[in-house]
VEXMAR-205538 format. One record per atom (N, C-alpha, C): x, y, z; residue in one letter; chain; atom name. Coordinates in steps of 0.001 Angstrom, whole numbers, plus 524288, in hexadecimal, padded with zeros to 5 digits. Layout:
! VEXMAR-205538
((X,Y,Z),'a','A','CA') ...
//
This chain:
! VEXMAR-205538
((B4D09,259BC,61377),'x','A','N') ((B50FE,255B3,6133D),'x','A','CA') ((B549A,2568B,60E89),'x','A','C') ((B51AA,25747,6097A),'x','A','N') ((B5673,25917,605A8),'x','A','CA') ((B58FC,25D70,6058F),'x','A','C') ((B562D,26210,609FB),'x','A','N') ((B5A1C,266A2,60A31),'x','A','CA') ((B5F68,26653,60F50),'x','A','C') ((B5E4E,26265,612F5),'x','A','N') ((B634D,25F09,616DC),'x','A','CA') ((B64B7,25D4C,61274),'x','A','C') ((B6645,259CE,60E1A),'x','A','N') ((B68CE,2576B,60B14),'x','A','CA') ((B6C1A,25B36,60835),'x','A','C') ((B6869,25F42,60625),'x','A','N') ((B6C1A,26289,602D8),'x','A','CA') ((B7011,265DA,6063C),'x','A','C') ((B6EC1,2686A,60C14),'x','A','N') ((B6F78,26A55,6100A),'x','A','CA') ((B7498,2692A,61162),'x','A','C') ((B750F,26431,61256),'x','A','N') ((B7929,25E9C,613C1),'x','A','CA') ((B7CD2,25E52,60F2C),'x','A','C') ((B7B60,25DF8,60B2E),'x','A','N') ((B8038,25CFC,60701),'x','A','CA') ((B819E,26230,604F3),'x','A','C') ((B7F40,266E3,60603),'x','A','N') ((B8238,26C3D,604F2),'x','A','CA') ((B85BC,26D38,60940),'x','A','C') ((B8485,26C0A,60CEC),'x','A','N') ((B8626,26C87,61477),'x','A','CA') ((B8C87,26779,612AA),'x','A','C') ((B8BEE,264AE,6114F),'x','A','N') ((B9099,26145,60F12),'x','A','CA') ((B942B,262CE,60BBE),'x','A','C') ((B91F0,264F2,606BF),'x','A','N') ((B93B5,2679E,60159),'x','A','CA') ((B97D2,26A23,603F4),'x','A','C') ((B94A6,26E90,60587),'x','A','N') ((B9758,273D3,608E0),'x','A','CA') ((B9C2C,271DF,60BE4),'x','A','C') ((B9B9D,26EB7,61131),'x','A','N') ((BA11F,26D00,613F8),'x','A','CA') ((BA35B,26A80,6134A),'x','A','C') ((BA365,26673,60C3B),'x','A','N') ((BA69B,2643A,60B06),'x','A','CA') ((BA88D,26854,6075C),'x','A','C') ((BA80B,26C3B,603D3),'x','A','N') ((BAA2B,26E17,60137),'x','A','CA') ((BAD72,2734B,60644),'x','A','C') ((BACEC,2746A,609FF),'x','A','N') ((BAFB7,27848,60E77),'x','A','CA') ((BB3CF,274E4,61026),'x','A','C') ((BB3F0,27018,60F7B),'x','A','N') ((BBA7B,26E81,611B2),'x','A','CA') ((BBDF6,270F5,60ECB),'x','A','C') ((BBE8C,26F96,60A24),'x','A','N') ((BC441,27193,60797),'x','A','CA') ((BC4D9,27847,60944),'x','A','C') ((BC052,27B66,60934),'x','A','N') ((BC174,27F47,60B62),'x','A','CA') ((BC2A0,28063,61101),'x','A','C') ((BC1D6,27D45,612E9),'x','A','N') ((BC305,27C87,61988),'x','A','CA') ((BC850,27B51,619AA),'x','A','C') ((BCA0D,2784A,615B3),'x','A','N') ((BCEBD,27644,615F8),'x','A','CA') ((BD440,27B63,613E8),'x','A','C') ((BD001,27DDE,61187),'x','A','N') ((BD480,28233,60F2B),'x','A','CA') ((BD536,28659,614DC),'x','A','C') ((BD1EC,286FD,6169E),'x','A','N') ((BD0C5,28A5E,61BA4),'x','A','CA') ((BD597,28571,61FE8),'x','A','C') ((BD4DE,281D6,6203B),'x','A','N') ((BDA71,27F29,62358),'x','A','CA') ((BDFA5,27F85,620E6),'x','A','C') ((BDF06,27D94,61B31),'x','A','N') ((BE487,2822F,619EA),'x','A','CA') ((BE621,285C0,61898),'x','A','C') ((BE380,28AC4,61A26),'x','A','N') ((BE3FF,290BE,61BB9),'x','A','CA') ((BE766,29031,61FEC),'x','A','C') ((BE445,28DCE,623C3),'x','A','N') ((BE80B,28CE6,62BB2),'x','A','CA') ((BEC2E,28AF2,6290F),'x','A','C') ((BEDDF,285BC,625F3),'x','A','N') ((BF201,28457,625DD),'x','A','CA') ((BF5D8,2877A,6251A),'x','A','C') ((BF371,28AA0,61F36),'x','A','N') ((BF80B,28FA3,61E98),'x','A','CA') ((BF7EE,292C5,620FB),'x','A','C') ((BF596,2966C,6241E),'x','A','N') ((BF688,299FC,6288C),'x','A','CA') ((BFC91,2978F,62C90),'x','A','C') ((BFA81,29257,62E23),'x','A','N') ((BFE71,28F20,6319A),'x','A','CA') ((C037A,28EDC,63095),'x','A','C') ((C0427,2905B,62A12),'x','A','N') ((C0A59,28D88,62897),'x','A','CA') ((C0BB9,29474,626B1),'x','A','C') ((C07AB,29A53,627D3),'x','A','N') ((C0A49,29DD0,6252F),'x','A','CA') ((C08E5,29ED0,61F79),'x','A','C') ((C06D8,29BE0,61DD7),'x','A','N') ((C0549,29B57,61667),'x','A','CA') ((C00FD,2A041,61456),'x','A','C') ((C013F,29F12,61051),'x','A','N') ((BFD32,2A514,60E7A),'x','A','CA') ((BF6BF,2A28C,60F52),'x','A','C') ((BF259,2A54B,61153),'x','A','N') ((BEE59,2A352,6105A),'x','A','CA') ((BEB4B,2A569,60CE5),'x','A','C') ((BE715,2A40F,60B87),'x','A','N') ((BE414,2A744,606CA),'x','A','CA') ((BDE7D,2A419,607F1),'x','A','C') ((BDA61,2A8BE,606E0),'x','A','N') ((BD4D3,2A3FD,606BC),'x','A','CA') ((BD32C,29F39,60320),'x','A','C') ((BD71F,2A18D,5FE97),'x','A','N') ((BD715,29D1D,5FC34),'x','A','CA') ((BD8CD,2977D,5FC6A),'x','A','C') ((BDA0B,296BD,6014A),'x','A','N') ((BDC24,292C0,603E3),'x','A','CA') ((BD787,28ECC,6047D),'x','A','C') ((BD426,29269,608A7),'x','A','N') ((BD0EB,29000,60837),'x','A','CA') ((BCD81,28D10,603C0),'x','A','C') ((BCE30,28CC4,5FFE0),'x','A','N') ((BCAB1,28B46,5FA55),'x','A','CA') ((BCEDB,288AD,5F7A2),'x','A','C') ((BD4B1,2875D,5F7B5),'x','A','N') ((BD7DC,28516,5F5D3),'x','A','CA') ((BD8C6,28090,5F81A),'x','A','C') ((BD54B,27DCE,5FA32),'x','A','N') ((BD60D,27687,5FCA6),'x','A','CA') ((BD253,2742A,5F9FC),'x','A','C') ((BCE7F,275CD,5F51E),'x','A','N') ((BC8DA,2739E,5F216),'x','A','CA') ((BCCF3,26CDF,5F14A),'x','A','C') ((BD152,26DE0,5EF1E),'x','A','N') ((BD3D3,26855,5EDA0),'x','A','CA') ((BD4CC,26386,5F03E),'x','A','C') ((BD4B1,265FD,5F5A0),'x','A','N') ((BD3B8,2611F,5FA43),'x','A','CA') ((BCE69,26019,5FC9F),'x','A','C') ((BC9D1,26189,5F8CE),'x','A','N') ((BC5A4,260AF,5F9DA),'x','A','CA') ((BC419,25A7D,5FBCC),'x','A','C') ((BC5A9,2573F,5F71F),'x','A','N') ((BC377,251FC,5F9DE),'x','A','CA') ((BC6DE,24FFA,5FDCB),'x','A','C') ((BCB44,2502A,5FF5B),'x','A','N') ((BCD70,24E9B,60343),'x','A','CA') ((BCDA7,25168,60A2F),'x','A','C') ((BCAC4,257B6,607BD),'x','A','N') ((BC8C8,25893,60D2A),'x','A','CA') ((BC394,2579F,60CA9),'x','A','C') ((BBFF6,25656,60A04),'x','A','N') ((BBAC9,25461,60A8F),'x','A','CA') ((BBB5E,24EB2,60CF9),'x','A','C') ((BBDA8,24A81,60AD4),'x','A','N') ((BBDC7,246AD,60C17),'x','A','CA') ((BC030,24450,61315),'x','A','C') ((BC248,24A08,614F8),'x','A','N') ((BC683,24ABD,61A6F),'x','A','CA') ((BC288,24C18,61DA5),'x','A','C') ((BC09E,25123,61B0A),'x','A','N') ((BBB36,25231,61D48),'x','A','CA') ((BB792,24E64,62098),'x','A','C') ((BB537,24CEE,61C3E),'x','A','N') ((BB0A5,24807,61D20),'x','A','CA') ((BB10D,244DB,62004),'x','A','C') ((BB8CD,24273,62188),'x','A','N') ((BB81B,23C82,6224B),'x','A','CA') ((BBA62,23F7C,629AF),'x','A','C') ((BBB77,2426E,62909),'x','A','N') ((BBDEF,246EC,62F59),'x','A','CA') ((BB8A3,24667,630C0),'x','A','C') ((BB66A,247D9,62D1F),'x','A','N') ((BAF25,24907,62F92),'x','A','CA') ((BAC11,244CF,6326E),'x','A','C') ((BAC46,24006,62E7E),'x','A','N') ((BAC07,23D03,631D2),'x','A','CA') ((BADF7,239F3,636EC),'x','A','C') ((BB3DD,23AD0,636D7),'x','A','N') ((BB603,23873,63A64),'x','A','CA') ((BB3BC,23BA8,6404F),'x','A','C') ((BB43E,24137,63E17),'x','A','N') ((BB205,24341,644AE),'x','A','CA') ((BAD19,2430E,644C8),'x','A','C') ((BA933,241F9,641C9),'x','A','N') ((BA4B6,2412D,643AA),'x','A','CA') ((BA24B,23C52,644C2),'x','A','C') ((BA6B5,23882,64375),'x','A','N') ((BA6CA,23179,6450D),'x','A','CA') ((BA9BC,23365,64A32),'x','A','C') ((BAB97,23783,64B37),'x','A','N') ((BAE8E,23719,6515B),'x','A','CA') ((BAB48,23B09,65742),'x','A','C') ((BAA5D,23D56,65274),'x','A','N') ((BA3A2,23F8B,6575D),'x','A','CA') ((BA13C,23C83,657C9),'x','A','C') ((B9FAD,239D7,65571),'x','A','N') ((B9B71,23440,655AE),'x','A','CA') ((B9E9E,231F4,6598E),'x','A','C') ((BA25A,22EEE,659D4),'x','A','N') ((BA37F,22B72,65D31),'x','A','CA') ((BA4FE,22D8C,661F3),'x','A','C') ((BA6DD,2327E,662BE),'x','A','N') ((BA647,232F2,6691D),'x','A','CA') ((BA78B,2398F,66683),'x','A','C') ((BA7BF,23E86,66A50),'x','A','N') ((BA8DC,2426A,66863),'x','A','CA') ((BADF6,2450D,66710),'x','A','C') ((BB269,24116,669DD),'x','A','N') ((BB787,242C7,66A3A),'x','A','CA') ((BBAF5,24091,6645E),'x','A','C') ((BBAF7,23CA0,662AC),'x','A','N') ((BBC0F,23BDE,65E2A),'x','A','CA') ((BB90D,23E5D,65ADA),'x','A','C') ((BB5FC,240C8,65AF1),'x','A','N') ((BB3EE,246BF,65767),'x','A','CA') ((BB7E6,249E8,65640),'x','A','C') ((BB7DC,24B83,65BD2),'x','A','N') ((BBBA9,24FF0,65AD6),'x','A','CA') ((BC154,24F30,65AAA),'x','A','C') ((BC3B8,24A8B,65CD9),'x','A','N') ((BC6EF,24894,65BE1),'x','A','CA') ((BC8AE,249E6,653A7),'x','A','C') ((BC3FB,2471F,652D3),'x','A','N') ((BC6F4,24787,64CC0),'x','A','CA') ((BC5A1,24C7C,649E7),'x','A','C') ((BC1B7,24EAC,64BA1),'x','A','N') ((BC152,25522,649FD),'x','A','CA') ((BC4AC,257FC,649EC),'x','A','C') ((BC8BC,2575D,64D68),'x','A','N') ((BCD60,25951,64DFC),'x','A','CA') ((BD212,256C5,64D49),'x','A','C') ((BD42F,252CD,64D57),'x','A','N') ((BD655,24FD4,64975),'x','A','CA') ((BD6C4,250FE,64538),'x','A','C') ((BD288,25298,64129),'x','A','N') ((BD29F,2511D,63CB0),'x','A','CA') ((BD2C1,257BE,63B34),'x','A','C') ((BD5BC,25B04,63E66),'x','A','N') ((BD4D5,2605B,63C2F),'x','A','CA') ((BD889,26048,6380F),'x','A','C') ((BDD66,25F27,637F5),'x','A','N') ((BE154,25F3F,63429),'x','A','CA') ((BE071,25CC2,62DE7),'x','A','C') ((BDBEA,25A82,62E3A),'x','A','N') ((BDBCD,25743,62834),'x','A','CA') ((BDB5D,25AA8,6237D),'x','A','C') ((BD7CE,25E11,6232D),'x','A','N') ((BD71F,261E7,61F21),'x','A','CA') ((BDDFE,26367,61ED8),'x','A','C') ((BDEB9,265F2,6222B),'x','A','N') ((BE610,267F0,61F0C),'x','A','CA') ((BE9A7,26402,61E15),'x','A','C') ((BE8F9,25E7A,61FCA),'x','A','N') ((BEC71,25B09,61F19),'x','A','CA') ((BEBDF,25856,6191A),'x','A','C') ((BE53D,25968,618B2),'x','A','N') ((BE580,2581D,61143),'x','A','CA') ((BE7C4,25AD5,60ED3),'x','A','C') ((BE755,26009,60F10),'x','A','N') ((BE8AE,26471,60E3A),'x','A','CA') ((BEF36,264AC,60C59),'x','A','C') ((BF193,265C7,61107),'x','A','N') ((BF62F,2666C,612A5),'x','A','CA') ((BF9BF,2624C,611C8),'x','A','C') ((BF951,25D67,6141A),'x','A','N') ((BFB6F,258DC,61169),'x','A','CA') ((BFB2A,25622,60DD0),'x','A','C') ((BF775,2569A,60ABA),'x','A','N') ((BF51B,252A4,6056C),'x','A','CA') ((BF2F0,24E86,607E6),'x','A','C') ((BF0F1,24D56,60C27),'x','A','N') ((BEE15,247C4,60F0F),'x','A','CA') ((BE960,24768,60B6F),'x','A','C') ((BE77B,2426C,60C8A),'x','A','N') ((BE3A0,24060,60B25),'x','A','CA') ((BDE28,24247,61108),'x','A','C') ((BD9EF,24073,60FB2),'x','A','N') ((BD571,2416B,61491),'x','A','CA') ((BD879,23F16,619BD),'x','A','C') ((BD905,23A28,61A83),'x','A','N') ((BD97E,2365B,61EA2),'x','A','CA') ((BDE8C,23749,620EB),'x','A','C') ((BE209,236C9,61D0B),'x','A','N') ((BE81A,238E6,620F5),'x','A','CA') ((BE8B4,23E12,62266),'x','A','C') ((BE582,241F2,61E92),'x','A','N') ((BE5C6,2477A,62347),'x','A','CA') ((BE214,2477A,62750),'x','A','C') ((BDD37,24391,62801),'x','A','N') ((BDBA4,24502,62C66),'x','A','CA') ((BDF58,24122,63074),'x','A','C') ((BE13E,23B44,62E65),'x','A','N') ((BE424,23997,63377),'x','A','CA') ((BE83E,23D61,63523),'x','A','C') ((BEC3A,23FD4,630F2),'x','A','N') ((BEF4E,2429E,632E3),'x','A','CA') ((BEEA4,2475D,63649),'x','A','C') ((BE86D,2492E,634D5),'x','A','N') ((BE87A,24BDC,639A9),'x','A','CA') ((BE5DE,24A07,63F29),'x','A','C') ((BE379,24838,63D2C),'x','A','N') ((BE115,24437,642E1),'x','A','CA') ((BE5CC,242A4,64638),'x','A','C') ((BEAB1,24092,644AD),'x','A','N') ((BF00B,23FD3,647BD),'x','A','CA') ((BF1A6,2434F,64947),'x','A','C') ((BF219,24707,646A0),'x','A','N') ((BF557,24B29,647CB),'x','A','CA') ((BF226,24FC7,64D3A),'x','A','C') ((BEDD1,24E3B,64C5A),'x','A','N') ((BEB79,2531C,6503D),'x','A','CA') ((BEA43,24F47,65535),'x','A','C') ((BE965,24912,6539F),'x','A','N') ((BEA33,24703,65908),'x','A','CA') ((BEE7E,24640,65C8C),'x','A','C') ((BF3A0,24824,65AA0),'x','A','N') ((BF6AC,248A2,65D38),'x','A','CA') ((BF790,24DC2,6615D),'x','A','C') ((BF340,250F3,65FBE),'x','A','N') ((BF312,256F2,663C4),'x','A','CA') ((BED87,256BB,6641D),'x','A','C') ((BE9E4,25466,664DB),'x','A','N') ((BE366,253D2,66432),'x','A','CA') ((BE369,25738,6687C),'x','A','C') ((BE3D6,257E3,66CFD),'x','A','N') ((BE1A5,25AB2,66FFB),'x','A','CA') ((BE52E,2600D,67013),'x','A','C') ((BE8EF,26089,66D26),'x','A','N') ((BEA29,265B2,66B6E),'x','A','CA') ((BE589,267FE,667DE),'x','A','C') ((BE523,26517,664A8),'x','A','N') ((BDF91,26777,65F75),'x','A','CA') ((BDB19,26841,66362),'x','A','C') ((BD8BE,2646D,666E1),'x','A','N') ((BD4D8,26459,667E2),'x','A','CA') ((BD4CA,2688B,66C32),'x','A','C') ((BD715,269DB,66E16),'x','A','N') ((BD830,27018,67327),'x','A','CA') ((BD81A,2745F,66E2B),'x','A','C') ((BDBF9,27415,669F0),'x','A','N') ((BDAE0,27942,66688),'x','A','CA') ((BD675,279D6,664F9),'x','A','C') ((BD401,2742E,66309),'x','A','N') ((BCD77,275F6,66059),'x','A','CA') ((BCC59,277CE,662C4),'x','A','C') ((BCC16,275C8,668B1),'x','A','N') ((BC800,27894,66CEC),'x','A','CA') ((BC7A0,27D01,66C57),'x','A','C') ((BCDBA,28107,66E1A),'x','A','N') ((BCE21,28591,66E18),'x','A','CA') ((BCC01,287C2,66926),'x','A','C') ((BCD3D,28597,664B4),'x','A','N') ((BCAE9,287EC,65F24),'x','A','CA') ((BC575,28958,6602A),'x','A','C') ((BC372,28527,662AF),'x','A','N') ((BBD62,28475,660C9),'x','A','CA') ((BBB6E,289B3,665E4),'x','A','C') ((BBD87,28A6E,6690F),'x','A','N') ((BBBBD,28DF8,66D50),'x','A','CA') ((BBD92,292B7,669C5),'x','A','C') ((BC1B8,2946D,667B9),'x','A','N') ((BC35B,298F7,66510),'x','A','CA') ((BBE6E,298D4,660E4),'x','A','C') ((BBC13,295E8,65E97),'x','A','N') ((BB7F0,29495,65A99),'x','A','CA') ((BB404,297F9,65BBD),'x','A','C') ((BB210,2940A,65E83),'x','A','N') ((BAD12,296AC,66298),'x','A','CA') ((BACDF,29BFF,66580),'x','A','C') ((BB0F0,29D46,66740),'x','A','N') ((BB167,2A393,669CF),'x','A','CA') ((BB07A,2A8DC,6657B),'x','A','C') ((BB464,2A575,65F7D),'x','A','N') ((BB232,2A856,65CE2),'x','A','CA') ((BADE0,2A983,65928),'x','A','C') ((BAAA7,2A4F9,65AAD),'x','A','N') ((BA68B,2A5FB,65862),'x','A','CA') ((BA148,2A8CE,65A58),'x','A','C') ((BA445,2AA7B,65EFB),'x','A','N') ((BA0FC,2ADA2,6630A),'x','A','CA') ((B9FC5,2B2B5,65F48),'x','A','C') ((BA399,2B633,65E9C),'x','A','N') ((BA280,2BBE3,65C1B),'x','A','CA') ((BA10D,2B9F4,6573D),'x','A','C') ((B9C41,2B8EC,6568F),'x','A','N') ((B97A8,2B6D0,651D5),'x','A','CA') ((B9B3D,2B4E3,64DB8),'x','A','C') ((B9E68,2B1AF,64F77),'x','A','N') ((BA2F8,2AE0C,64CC4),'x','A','CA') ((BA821,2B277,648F7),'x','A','C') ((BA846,2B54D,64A08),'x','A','N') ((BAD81,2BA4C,647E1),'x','A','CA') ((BB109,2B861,64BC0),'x','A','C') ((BB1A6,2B526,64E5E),'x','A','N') ((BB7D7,2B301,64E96),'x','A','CA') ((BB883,2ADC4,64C05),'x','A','C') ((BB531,2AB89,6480A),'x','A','N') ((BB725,2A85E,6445D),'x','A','CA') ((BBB85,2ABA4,6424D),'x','A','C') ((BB9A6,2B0EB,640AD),'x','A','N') ((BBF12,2B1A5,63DCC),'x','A','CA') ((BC466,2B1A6,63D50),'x','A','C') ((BC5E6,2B02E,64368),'x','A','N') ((BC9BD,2AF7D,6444A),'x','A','CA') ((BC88A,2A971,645F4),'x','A','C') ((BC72B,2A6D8,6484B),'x','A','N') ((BC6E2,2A188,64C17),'x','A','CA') ((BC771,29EFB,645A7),'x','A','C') ((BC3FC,29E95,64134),'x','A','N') ((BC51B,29C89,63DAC),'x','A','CA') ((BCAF8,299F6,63C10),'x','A','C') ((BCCD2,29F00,63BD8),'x','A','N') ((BD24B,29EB4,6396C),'x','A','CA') ((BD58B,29CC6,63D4F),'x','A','C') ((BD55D,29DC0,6408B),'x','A','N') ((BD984,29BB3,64595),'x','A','CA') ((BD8E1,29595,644F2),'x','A','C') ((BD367,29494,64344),'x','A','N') ((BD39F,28DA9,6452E),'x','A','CA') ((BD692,28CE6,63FA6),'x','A','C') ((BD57B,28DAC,63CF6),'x','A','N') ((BD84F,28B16,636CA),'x','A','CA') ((BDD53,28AE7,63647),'x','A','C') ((BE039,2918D,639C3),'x','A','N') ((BE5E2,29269,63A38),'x','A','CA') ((BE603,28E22,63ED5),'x','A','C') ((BE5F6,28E63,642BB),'x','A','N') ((BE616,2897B,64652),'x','A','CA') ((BE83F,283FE,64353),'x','A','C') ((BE27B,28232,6416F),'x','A','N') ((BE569,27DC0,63E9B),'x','A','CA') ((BE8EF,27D54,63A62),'x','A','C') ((BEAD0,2814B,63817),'x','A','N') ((BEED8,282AE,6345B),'x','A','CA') ((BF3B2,27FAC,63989),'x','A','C') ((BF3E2,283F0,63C1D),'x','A','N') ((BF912,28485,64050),'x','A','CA') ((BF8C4,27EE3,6432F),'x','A','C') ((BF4E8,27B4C,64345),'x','A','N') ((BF4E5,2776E,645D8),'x','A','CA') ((BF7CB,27314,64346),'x','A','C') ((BF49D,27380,63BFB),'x','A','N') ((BF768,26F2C,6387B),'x','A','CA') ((BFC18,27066,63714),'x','A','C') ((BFE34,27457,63639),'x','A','N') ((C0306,27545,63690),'x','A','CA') ((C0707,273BE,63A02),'x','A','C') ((C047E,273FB,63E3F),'x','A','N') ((C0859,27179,642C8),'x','A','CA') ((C0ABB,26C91,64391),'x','A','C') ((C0369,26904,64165),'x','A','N') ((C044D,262B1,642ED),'x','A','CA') ((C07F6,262B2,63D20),'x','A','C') ((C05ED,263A2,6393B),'x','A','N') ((C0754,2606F,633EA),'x','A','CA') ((C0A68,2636B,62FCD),'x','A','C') ((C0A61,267B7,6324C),'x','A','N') ((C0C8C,26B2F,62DFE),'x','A','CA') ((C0AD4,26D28,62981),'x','A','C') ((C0CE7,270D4,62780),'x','A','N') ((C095A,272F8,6213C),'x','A','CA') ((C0CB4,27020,61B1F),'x','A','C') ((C0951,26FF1,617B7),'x','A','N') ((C0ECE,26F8A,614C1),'x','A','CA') ((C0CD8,27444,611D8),'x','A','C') ((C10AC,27441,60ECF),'x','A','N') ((C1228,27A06,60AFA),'x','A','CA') ((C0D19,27C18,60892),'x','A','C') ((C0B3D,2817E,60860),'x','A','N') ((C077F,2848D,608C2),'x','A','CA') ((C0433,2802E,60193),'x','A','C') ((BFF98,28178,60140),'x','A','N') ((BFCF5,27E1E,5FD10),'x','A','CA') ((BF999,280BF,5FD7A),'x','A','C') ((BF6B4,2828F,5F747),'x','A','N') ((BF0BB,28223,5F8BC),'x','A','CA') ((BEBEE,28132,5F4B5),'x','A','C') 
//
């Protein structure tokens, strides 16, 4: 029981400290999308929006898992909804709550555009994880450039930052 405890709060440690790097990996796609220079160090240059994507994190987290609970479609409903929040802190200076409403609006206005691309994503996913997963190496990047080219579209970029 105290090695689930320690288990559990390293298992936490760990994927709360991988957002901001997750988040640098979404604005890599962004800059690919607008043409901009990328560098790996991208990835490791968002540590400063740590508590505001932790706090986006958590409360996204709950909302879709208060929406699996209540039936399975508002699950995924907001799973996807809420893809845009990480770049909208990012990218716009938002706070947690108005980048996830703003994207929650914004992708419900094409929801079943997103929700046909996941699909296809998630089948491109899976196919390549057939050859003992060596088409991550590409399927990876495509989904990240994807959503680069997606937020760009709805909301636009503003001027390169990092």
């Amino acid at each position: 029981s105290f090695l689930v405890l320690i288990t559990g709060t390293l298992n936490f440690i760990i994927s709360i400290l991988s957002y901001p790097f997750i988040a640098g990996i979404v604005m890599m796609g962004l800059h690919r999308a607008i043409n901009a220079s990328v560098s790996y160090k991208m990835a490791f240059s968002y540590f400063s929006y740590t508590l505001p994507i932790i706090i986006a994190s958590i409360c996204m987290s709950i909302m879709i898992i208060l929406g699996f609970f209540l039936l399975v479609l508002p699950g995924i409903y907001l799973s996807i909804a809420y893809m845009f929040t990480l770049p909208l802190i990012i990218d716009k200076n938002m706070d947690f709550w108005q980048a996830m409403e703003t994207s929650r609006k914004a992708v419900t206005q094409h929801w079943f555009k997103f929700f046909f691309t996941g699909v296809l994503m998630m089948i491109i996913y899976l196919v390549s994880t057939i050859p003992l997963g060596l088409g991550l190496i590409w399927t990876i990047p495509m989904f990240v450039a994807l959503q680069g080219v997606l937020y760009r579209r709805i909301f636009g970029v503003n001027p390169v930052q990092s």
